[in-house]
Each structure stands twice: as structure tokens, then as C-alpha cells.
C-alpha positions as CSV (number, residue, x, y, z in Angstrom):
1,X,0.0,0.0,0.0
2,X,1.0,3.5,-0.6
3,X,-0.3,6.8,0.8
4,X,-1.4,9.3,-1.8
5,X,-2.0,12.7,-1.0
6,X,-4.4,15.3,-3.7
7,X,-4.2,19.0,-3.2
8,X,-6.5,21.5,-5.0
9,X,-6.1,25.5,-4.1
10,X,-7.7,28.1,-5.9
11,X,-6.5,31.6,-5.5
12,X,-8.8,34.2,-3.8
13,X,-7.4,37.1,-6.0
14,X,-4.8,37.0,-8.8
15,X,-3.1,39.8,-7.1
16,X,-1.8,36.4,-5.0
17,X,-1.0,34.8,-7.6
18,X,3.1,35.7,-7.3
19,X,3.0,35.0,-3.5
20,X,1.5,31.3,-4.4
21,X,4.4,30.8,-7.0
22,X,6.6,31.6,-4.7
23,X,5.6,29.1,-2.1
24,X,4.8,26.9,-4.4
25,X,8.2,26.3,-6.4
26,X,9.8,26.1,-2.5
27,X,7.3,23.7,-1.5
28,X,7.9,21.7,-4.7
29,X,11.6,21.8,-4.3
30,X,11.1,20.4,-1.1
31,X,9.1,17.5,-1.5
32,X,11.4,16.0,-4.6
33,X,14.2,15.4,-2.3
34,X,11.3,14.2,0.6
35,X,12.5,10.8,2.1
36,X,9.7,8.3,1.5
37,X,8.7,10.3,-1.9
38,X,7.7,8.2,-4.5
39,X,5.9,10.6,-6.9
40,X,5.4,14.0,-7.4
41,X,3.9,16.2,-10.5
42,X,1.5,19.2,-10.3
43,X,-0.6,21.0,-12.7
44,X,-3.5,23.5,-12.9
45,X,-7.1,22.7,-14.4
46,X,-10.4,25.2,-14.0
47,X,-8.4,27.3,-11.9
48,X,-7.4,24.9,-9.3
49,X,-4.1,24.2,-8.5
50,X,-3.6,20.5,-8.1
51,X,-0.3,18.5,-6.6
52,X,-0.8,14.6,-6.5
53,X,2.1,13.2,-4.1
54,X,2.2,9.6,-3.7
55,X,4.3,8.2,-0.2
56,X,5.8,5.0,1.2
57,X,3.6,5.9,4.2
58,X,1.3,8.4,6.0
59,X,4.3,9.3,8.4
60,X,6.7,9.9,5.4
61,X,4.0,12.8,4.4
62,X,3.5,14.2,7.4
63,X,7.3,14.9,8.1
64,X,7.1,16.9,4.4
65,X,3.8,18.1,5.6
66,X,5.6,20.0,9.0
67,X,8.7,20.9,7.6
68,X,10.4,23.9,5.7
69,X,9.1,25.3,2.7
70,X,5.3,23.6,3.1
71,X,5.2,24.4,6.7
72,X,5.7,27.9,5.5
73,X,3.1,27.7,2.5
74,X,0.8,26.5,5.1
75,X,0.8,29.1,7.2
76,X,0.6,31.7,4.3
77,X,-2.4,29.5,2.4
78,X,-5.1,31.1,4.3
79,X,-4.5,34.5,3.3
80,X,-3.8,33.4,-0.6
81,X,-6.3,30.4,-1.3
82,X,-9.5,28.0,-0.6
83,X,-9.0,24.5,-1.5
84,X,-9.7,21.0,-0.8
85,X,-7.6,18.2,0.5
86,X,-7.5,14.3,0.2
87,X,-5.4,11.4,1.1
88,X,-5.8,7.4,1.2
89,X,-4.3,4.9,1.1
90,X,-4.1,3.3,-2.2
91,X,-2.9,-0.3,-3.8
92,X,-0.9,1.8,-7.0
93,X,0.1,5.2,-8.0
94,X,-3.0,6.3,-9.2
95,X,-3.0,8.1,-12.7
96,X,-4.5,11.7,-12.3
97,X,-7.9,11.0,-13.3
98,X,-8.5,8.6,-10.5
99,X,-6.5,11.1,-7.9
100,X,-8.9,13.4,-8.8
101,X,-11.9,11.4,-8.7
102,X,-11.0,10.9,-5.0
103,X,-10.6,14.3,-4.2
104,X,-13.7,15.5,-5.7
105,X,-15.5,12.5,-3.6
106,X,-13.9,12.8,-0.9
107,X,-11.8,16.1,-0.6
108,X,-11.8,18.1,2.8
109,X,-12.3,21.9,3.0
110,X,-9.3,23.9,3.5
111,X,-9.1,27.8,4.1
């Protein structure tokens, strides 16, 4: 089993839009060198901004989650965006469609 995690923020204004690409690129950074990493890819569709990470384990995501550059995006993220989260625990990498799927189905509010 692996733990995925699915990430959609939308910006409240484009006047953030910098100030997320900023965080953003850190945060990104970050999680490629992440131990327990074993994807990573992002991308933007009807004005969301998705990341779809995919871990060894929950705890390998949480210590990325905490830590440097997404600790900091986190606590900026209020001010910026409104989003949803989702993560579960999955048998493959899931291809984006089905990532997405889950978060639509099962996403939590965030911001």
C-alpha cells in the first residue's frame, strides 16, 4: 500500500498569484528530495491548483507536511487560497484522473 496525498487550491485574487508561485516552487523543491517520496507532478485545471504526491507511508507525508518550505506555504495559504484536501491509502500510483476522482468524492475543505 501507498499513501497518496491530492491537493487542490484556488486563489482568492490574482493579485496572490506571485506570492502562491513563490511558495509553491519552495514547497515543490522540497518534496522531490522528501524521504519516502515516490511521486510528485503538479498541474493546474479550472483554476485549481492540483499537486498529486504519492508516499511510502502516511508518516513519510506528514514529516514533508511539517517541515520547511510547506510548513511555511501552510501558514501563508489562508490569506492566498480555498482548497480542498484528500489522502488514502491506495494499492498503485493512481494516474491523475482517478486522484482526482478521489478528491472530488472525498476532498476536505481547506481555508
Amino acid at each position: 500500500m501507498v499513501y497518496v496525498s491530492v491537493t487542490g487550491l484556488r486563489l482568492k485574487s490574482l493579485i496572490h498569484l506571485p506570492r502562491f508561485y513563490w511558495h509553491a516552487t519552495r514547497a515543490f523543491r522540497q518534496v522531490r528530495a522528501a524521504d519516502g517520496l515516490l511521486f510528485a507532478d503538479a498541474r493546474t485545471l479550472q483554476h485549481f491548483h492540483h499537486t498529486l504526491t504519492v508516499w511510502q507511508d502516511r508518516a513519510s507525508m506528514h514529516s514533508y507536511l511539517r517541515a520547511g518550505a510547506h510548513r511555511k506555504a501552510m501558514r501563508a495559504f489562508p490569506s492566498i487560497a480555498t482548497g480542498m484536501v484528500c489522502g488514502y491509502e491506495s494499492e498503485r500510483i493512481p494516474d491523475w484522473e482517478a486522484a482526482l476522482a478521489e478528491w472530488h468524492q472525498h476532498g476536505r475543505e481547506v481555508g
